[in-house]
C-alpha positions in Angstrom: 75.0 103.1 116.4 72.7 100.4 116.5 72.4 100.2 119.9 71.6 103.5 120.2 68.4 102.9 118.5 67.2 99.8 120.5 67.6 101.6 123.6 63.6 101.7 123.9 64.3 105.7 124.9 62.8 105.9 121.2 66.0 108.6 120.7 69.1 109.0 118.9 71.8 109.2 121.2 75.4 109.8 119.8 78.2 111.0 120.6 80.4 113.6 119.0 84.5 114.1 118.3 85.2 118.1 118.0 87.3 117.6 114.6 85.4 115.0 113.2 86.7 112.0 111.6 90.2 114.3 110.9 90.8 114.8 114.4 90.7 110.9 115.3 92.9 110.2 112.2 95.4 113.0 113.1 95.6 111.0 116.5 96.0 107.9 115.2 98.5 108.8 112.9 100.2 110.6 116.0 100.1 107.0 117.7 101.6 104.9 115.4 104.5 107.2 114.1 105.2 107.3 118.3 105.5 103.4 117.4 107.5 103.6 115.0 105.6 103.0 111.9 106.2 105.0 108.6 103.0 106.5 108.1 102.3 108.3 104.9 99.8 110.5 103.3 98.5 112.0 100.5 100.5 109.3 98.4 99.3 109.4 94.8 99.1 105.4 94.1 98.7 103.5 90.8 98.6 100.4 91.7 98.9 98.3 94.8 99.9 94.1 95.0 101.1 91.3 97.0 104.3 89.9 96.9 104.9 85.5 97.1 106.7 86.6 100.9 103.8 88.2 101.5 105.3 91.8 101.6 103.0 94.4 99.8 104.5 96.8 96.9 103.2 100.3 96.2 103.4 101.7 92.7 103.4 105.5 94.2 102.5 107.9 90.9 105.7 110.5 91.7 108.5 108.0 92.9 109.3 104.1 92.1 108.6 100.7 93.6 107.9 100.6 97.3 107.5 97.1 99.5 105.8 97.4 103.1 104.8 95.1 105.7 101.5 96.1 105.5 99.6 99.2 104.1 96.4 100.6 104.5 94.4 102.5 101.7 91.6 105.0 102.7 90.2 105.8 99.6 86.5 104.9 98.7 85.8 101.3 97.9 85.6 101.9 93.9 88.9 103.2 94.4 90.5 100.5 96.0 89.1 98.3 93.9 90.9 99.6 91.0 94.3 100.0 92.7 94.6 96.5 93.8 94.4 94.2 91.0 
C-alpha cells in the first residue's frame, strides 16, 4: 500500500478481492487442508502455551488438552495477548 502512494500519479491505486479478506481465508484454508494440515475454526480457546519440545498445547473452552506443531490465532492482538501467557 505504500507504494501505491509514492507512485508520483498523486492517486490511490488498489486493488480489490470480491469477498474480502473471507474469501482469501476460505482459500487459504482450502490450500492447506489439500496439504494436509488440520485446520480448525471457530475454536473457543482459553489459554494457549509452549511445550520444553517445543510442541504447542491449546486449552480449547468445550474439549480438553490439545498439542500441535504449530498454531495460528487470528484474534485481535489484546486477545492474543491474554491467551498466551
Amino acid at each position: 500500500m505504500y507504494a501505491a502512494r509514492r507512485t508520483g500519479l498523486k492517486k490511490e491505486m488498489f486493488g480489490y478481492v470480491r469477498g474480502g479478506y473471507a474469501r482469501i481465508l476460505e482459500r487459504f484454508t482450502e490450500q492447506l487442508m489439500a496439504e494436509g494440515v488440520d485446520v480448525r475454526t471457530n475454536q473457543a480457546t482459553r489459554q494457549v502455551w509452549n511445550l520444553p519440545s517445543g510442541r504447542v498445547v491449546v486449552d480449547l473452552a468445550n474439549a480438553a488438552n490439545e498439542e500441535f506443531d504449530r498454531v495460528i490465532l487470528t484474534t485481535p492482538s489484546p486477545v492474543v495477548y491474554k491467551l498466551c501467557p
